[in-house]
C-alpha atoms as one frame of an Amber mdcrd trajectory, in Angstrom:
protein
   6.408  65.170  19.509   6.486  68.041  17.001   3.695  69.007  14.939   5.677
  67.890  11.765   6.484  64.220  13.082   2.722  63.413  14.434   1.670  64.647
  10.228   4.174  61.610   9.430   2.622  59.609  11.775  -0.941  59.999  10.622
   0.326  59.877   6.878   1.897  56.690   7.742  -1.358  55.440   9.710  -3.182
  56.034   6.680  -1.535  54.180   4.763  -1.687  51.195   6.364  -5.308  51.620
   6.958  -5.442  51.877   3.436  -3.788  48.428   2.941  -5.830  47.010   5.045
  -9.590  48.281   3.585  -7.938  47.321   0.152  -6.647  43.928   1.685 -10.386
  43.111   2.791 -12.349  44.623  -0.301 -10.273  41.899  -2.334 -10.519  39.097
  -0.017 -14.379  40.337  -0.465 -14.313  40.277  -4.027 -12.386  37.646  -4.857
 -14.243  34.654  -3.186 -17.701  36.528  -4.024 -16.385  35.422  -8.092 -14.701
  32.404  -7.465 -16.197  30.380  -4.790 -19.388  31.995  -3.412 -22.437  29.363
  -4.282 -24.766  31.144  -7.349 -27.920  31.386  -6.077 -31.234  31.039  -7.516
 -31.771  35.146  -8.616 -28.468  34.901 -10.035 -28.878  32.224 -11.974 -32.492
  33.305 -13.135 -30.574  36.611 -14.322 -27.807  34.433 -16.481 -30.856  32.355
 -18.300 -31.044  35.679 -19.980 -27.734  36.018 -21.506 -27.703  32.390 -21.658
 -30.706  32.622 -24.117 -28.998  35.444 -26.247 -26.254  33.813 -27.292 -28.149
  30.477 -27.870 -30.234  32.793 -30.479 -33.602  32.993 -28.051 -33.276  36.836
 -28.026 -33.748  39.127 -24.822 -35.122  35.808 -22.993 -35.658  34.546 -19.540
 -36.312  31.066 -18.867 -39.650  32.332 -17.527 -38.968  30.565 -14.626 -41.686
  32.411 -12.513 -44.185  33.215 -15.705 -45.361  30.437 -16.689 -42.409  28.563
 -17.094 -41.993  29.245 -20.508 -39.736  31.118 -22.462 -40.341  34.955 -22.131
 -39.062  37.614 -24.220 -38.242  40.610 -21.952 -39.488  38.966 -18.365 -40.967
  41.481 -16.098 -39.828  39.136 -13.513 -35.870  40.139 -14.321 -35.579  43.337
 -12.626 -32.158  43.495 -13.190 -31.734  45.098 -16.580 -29.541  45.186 -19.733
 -27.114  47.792 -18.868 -26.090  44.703 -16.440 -26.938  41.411 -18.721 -26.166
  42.578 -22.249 -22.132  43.155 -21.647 -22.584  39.693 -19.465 -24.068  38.502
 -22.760 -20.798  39.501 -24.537 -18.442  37.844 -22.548 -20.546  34.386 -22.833
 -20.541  34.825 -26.580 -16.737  34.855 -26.164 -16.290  31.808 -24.595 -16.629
  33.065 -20.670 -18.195  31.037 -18.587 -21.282  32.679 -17.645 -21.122  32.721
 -13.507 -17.291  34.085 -13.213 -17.990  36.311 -16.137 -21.359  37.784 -14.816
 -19.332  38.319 -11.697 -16.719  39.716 -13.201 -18.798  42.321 -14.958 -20.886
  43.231 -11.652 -16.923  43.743 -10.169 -16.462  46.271 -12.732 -19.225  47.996
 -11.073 -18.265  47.166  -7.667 -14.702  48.946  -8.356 -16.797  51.844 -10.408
 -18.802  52.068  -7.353 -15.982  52.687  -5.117 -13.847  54.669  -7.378 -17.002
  57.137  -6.969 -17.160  56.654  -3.458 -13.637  57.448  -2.797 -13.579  60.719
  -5.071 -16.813  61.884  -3.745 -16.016  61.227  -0.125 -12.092  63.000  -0.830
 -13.902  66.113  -2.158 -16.835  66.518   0.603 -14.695  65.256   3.576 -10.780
  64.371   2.721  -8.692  61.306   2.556 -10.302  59.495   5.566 -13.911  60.341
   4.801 -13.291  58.924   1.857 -11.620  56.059   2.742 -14.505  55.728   5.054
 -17.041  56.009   2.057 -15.399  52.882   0.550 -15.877  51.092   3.541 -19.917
  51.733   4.404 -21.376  49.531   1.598 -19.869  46.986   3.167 -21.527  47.564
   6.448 -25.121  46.529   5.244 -25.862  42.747   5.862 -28.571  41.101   3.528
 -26.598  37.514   4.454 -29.269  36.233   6.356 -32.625  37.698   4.295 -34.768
  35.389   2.231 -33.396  37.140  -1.112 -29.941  38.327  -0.025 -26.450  40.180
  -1.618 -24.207  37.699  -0.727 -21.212  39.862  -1.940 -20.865  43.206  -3.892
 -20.181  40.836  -7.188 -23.357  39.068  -7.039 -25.482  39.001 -10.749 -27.730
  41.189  -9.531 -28.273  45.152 -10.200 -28.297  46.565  -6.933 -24.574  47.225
  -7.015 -24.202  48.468 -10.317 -26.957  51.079 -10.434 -25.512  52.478  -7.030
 -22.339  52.724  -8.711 -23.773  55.101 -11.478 -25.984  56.685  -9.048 -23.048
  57.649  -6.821 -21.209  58.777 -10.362 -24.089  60.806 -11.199 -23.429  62.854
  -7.945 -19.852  62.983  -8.798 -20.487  64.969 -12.472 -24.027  66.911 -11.194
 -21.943  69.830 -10.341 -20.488  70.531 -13.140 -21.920  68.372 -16.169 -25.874
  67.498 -15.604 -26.080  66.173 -18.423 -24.021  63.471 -17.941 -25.824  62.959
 -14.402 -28.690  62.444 -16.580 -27.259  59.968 -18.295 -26.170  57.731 -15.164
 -29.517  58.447 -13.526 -31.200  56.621 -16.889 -28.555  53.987 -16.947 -29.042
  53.167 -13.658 -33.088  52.770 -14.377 -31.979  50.530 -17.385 -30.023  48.377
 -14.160 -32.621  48.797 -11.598 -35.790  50.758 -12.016 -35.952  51.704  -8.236
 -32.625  53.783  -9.211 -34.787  56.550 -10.251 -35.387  57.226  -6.567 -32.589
  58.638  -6.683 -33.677  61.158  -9.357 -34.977  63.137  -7.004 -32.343  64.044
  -4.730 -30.004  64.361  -7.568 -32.474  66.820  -8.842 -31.931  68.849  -5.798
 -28.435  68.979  -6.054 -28.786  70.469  -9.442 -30.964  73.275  -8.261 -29.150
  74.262  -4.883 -25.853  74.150  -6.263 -26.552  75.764  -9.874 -25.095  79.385
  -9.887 -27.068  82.466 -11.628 -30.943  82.627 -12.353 -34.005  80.501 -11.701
 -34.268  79.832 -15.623 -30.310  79.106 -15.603 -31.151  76.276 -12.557 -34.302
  74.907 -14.138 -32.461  74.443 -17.660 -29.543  72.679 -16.187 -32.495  70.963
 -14.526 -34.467  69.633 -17.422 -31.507  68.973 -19.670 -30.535  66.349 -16.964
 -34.147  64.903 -17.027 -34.098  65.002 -20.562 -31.193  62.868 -21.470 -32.300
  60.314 -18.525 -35.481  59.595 -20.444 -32.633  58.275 -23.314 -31.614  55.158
 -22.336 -35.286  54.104 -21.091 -37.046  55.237 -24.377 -34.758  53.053 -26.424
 -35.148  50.077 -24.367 -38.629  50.369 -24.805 -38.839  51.200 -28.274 -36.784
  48.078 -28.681 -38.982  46.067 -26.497 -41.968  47.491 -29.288 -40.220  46.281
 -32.206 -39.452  43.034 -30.685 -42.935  42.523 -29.081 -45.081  44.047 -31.203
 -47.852  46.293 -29.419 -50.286  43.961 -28.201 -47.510  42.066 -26.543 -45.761
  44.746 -25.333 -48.670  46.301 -24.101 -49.208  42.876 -21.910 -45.896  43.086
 -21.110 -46.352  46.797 -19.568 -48.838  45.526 -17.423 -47.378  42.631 -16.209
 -43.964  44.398 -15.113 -46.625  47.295 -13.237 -47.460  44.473 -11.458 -44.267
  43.280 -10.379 -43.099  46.295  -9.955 -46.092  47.142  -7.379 -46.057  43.835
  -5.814 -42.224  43.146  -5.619 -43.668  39.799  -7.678 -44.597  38.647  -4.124
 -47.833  37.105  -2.972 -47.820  37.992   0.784 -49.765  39.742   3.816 -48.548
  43.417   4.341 -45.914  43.578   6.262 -45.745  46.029   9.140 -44.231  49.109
   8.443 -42.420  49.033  11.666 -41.079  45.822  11.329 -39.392  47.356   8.473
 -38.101  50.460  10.677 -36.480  48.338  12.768 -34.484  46.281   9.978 -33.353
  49.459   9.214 -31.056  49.887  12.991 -30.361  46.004  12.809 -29.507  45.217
   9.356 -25.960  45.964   9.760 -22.598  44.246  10.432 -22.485  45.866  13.959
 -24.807  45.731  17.341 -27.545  47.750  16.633 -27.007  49.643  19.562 -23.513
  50.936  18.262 -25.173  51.495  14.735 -28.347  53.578  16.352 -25.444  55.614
  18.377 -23.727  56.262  15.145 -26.522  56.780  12.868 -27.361  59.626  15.619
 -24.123  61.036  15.521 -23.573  60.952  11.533 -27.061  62.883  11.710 -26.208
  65.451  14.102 -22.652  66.552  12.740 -24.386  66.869   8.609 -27.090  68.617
  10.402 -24.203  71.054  12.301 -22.728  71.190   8.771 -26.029  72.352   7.230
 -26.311  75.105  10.296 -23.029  76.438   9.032 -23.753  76.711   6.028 -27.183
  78.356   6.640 -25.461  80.710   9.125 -22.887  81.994   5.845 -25.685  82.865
   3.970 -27.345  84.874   6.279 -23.983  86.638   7.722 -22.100  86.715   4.735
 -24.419  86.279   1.492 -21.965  87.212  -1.152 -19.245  85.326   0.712 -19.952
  81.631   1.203 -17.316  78.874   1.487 -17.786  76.469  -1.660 -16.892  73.841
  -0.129 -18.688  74.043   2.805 -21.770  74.950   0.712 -21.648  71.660  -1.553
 -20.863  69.511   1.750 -24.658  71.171   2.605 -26.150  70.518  -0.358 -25.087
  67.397  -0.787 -26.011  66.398   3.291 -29.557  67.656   2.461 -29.738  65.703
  -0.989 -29.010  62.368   0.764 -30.761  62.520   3.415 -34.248  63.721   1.542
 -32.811  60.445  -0.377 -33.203  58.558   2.387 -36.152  59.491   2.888 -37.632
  59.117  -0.370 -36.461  55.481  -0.632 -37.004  54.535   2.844 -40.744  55.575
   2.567 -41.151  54.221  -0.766 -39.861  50.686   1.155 -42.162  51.330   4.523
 -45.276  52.462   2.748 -44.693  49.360  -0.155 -46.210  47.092   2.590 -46.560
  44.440  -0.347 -42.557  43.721  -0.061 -41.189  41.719   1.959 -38.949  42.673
   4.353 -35.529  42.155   2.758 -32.699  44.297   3.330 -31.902  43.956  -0.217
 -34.720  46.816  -0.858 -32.605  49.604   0.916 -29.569  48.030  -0.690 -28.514
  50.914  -2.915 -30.004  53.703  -1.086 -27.279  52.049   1.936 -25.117  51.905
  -1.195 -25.266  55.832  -2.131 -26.240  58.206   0.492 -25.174  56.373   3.756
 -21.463  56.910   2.802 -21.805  60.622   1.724 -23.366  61.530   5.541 -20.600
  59.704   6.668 -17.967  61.721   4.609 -19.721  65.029   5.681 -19.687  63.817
   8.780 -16.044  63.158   9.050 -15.453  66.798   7.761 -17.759  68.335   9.989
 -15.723  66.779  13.018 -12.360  67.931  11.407 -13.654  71.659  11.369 -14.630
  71.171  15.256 -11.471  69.940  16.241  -9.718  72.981  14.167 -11.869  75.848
  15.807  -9.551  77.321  17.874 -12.511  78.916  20.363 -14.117  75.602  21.213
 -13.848  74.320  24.749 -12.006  70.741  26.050 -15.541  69.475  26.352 -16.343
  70.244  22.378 -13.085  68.690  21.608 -13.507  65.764  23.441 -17.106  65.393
  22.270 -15.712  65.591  18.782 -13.097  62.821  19.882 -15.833  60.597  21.192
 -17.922  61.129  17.941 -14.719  60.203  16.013 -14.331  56.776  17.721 -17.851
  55.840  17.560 -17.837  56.670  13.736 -14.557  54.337  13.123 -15.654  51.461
  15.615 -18.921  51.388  13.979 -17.113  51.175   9.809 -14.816  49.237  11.191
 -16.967  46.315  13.237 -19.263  46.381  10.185 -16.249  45.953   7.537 -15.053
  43.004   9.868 -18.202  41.260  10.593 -18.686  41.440   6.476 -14.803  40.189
   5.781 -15.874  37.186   8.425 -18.602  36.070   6.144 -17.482  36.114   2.894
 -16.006  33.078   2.510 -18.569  31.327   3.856 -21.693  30.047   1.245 -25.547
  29.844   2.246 -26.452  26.468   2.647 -22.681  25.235   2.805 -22.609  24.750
  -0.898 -19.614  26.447  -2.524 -19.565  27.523  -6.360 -17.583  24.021  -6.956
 -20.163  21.664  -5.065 -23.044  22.924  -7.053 -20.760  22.231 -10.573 -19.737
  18.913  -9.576 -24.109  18.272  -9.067 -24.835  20.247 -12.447 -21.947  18.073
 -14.373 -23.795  15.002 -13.045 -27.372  16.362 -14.274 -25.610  17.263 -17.679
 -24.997  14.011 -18.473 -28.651  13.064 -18.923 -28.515  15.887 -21.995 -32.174
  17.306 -20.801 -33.549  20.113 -21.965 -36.139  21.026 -19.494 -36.195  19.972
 -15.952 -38.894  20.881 -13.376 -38.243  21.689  -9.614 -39.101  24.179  -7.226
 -38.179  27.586  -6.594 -34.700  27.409  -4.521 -30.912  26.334  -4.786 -32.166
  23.498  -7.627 -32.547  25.861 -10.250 -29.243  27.059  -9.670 -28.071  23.176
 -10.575 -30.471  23.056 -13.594 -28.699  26.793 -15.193 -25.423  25.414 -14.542
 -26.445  22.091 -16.262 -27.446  24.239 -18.905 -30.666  23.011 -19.442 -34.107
  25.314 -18.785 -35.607  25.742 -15.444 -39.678  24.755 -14.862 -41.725  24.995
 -11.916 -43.307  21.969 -10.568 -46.762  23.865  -9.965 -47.062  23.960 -13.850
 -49.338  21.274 -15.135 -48.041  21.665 -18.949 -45.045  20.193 -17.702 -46.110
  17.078 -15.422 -44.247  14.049 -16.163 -40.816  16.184 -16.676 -38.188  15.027
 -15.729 -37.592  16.434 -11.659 -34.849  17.732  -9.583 -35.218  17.485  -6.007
 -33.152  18.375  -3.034 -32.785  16.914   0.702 -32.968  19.463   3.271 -33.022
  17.117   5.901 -29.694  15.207   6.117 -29.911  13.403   9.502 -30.502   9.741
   9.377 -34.099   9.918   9.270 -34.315  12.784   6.287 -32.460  10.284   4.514
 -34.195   8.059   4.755 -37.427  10.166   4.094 -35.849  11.221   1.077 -34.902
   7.707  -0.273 -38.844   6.812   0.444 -40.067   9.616  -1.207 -37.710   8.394
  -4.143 -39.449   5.078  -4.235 -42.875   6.054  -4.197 -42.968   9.470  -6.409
 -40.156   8.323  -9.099 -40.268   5.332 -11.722 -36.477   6.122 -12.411 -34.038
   8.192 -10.237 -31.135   9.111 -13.008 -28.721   9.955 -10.547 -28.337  11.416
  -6.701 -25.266  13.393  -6.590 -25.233  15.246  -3.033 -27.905  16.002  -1.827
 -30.036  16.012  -4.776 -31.903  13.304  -6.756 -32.492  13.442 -10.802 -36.339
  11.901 -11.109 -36.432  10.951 -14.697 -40.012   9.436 -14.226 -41.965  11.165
 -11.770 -45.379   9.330 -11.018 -48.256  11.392 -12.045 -50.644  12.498  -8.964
């Protein structure tokens, strides 16, 4: 086989690889807006445009404060940049799950549109077809608060899309990096985590003096602090400042608590989510985690070895390929010891989301590059090149078991209750035409949203004798008929039970 016949070959290979990454991302995509159940934080996010375009203003339901309405909830963590243009479709008619969705997919594609220009510049076609792939690789299916797709109403996916943009632009336009890095805090404040790295990046790669780096430096800080003063200045005018003061203090607490009430969780326990919480055996993903490591760390070795050699003639390339492996993996860092040393949060996956969503994919891009310039250096021996083989197949298996084991589950819904079950329940709870309706924290307020009716806690006492949704968990012949007892002796008047869920009209007071 001639050398221009095997270039065909792998053309054509990639190629077809590329159908077939673009074949799952939509399969992906597509039931994560149609059919994938809306789960409670989702839901809690939509009472927010929900409220704006019934004339409530920048509302939540206040689901978990107070259960009251509450201007500019500390408890939403996911912020306007996401909700406001979700707002905009719902004051055009949109229904407010598939249009949420279809806003976070705008992200999603934004997200991999970065991915796949970053990863082509630091690594070539396959590292960045690679990038595209890795943010499917992380697995919060199974966690308490989980991502059940990259469309989900939440802000984890969009502020890793601008963060990843922001690396795109730092090079050549900080400023505009500054601007994604305070878009992304206006989506999810933990995005400015990845300030820092993106900070570095400006330095390292900034030609010409220290006061040349440092201005390119604090113009980017500078027109981050934009979009965050004038959500708070709007938050002022809306509050007032003895209410936004409150306000301040209540989201520092959420903020430093993760708005949990739990026993620290041990650090380790969290270190060791990290190795299992992906789509593949965590032996495979330790193996390749080590190898990704090692080859950005070869890569920054290089690199270092230029500048000492050859100061005045370093490989551009090969220098921003360093740069950039440094930058994510102090990112790494910084976000994975914010999340180990946070002992108040739980330990969700869903924490490391973005950082999985950002710098995870731009090792593996180096990476790829890094084994591309060992296979090409002519002086190596049949033991580098095979290593560099080896490397290569545990890098692919590993992307392509995790893409796989993510395809497998997306058209499945937690709690086997599809977007269409929980409408056909919420249609039946319309009909009673309630405006408030108590329940617990779980898949029930998801029914009460999509009823369109406001969500209350039953641990509120302002609101006993509310009418209550309930739900069965237990649906063997003796939950049942548990559940039909309870019925009887904790409800003067059961509305409806559609599923497994019962409409208490008249609870009886404790």
């Amino acid at each position: 086989m001639n050398a221009i016949t095997w270039r065909r070959l792998v053309r054509g290979g990639f190629w077809v690889v590329v159908a077939i990454v673009a074949a799952a991302q939509l399969w992906i995509v597509i039931h994560g807006v149609f059919f994938m159940r809306l789960w409670e934080d989702e839901a809690f996010n939509l009472t927010v445009p929900i409220n704006m375009v019934n004339g409530l203003g920048y509302t939540s339901d206040g689901t978990l404060s107070g259960s009251q309405l509450t201007p500019f909830d500390p408890r939403i963590s996911t912020g306007p940049v996401v909700l406001l243009p979700i707002t905009a479709l719902v004051a055009l008619g949109a229904d407010p799950v598939i249009g949420g969705r279809l806003v976070v997919l705008v992200f999603y594609a934004a997200l991999l549109a970065g991915l796949w220009i970053l990863g082509g510049r630091l690594g070539g076609r396959w590292a960045a077809l690679a990038a595209v792939c890795v943010p499917l690789g992380w697995n919060t299916w199974g966690s308490g608060s989980p991502i059940q797709s990259p469309v989900d109403i939440l802000g984890e996916v969009p502020a890793a899309a601008l963060l990843v943009w922001a690396f795109v632009v730092v090079r050549r336009r900080p400023w505009l990096a500054g601007l994604f890095i305070g878009l992304a805090m206006q989506t999810k404040l933990l995005g400015a985590l990845a300030a820092i790295p993106i900070a570095l990046v400006v330095i390292l790669l900034t030609q010409g003096s220290v006061l040349r780096r440092l201005k390119r430096l604090v113009i980017c800080a500078l027109v981050a602090v934009i979009p965050n003063a004038l959500y708070e200045l709007w938050k002022l005018m809306a509050l007032g400042p003895a209410a936004y003061l409150t306000n301040l203090r209540e989201f520092y607490w959420f903020f430093k608590s993760g708005g949990q009430n739990i026993a620290p969780v041990d650090p380790m326990k969290k270190l060791v989510s990290l190795g299992s919480g992906w789509f593949s055996p965590t032996w495979l993903t330790v193996i390749c985690a080590a190898v990704v490591l090692a080859l950005v760390c070869l890569t920054i070795v290089w690199w270092v070895r230029e500048i000492r050699d050859e100061p005045t003639d370093v490989d551009a390339g090969r220098r921003e390929r360093a740069v950039f492996g440094v930058a994510a993996i102090f990112g790494l860092v910084v976000w994975f010891g914010w999340w180990l040393a946070s002992t108040h949060t739980p330990n969700w996956p869903r924490y490391a989301a973005t950082a999985m969503y950002i710098f995870v994919p731009i090792l593996v891009a180096i990476a790829i590059r890094a084994l591309i310039e060992l296979w090409q250096r002519q002086r190596w021996s049949l033991v580098a090149r095979v290593t560099a083989v080896a490397a290569a197949v545990v890098v692919a298996a590993t992307v392509s078991v995790q893409t796989w084991g993510h395809v497998q589950i997306s058209d499945e819904s937690r709690f086997g209750e599809p977007l269409a079950e929980q409408r056909a329940v919420a249609s039946q709870v319309a009909e009673e035409d309630l405006d408030v309706i108590v329940t617990s924290w779980g898949p029930t307020i998801s029914i009460i949203v999509l009823a369109g009716a406001h969500a209350a806690l039953d641990d509120v006492p302002s609101w006993e004798g509310t009418p209550e949704l309930w739900r069965n968990w237990d649906t063997s012949e003796a939950g049942e008929k548990a559940f039909a007892e309870r019925l009887d002796e904790e409800c003067d008047d059961v509305a409806s039970t559609p599923g497994n869920y019962a409409l208490c009209l008249a609870p009886v007071s404790p």
